[in-house]
N, C-alpha and C positions, 0 to 999 in steps of 0.2 A: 211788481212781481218779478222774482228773477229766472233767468230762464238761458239756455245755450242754444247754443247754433250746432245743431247738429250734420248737415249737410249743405252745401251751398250746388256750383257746381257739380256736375256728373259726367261721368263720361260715357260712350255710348255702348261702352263693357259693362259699368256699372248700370247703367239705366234696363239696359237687358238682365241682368241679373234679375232686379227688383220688380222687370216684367213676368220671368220666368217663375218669379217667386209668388207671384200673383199681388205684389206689394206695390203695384203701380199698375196703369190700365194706355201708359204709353211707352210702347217698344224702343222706342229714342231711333228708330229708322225710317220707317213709314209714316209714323208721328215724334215729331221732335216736341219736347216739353220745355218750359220754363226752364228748368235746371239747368237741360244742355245747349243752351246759349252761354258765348262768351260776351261779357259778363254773364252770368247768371241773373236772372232775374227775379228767381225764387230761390226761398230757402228753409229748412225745418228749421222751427225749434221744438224743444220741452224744456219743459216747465224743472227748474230747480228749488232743492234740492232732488235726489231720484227717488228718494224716501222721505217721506210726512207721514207722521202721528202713525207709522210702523204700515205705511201702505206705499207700495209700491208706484213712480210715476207712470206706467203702461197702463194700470187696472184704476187709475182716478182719474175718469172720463168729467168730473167737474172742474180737476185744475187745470186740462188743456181746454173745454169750455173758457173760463174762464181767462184766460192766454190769449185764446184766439178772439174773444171780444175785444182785448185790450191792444189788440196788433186792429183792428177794426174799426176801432172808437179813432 
C-alpha cells in the first residue's frame, strides 16, 4: 500500500496548535509526545493516493484501517 509521511517531528508551537485544535490530547509542555522528541519517534502517515474510486482519503476509515495493520503486521 502506498502511503506519505505526513508529519514527523513537531515543535512545541506546533504541538500546541494541534492541542488547542483539539487534534491531539498532548500540550507538548506538561506532556511531551512522541513527535516532540529529537529524533522523533513518531510519525503520520495516509494512505495514497488522497482520492480512490472518487472518495476521499479523510472519509475512508478502511484504508487507514487497513495502513495501520500493515505498519502493525
Amino acid at each position: 500500500m502506498d502511503f506519505s509521511v505526513i508529519e514527523g517531528h513537531r515543535s512545541i508551537a506546533r504541538q500546541q496548535e494541534l492541542y488547542r485544535d483539539g487534534k491531539s490530547q498532548i500540550d507538548g509542555i506538561i506532556q511531551r509526545g512522541r513527535h516532540n522528541l529529537i529524533p522523533a519517534e513518531a510519525v503520520d502517515l495516509l494512505p495514497y493516493p488522497a482520492t480512490l474510486n472518487g472518495v476521499n482519503v479523510w472519509a475512508d476509515r478502511q484504508r487507514f484501517c487497513v495502513l495501520a495493520g500493515l505498519m502493525y503486521a
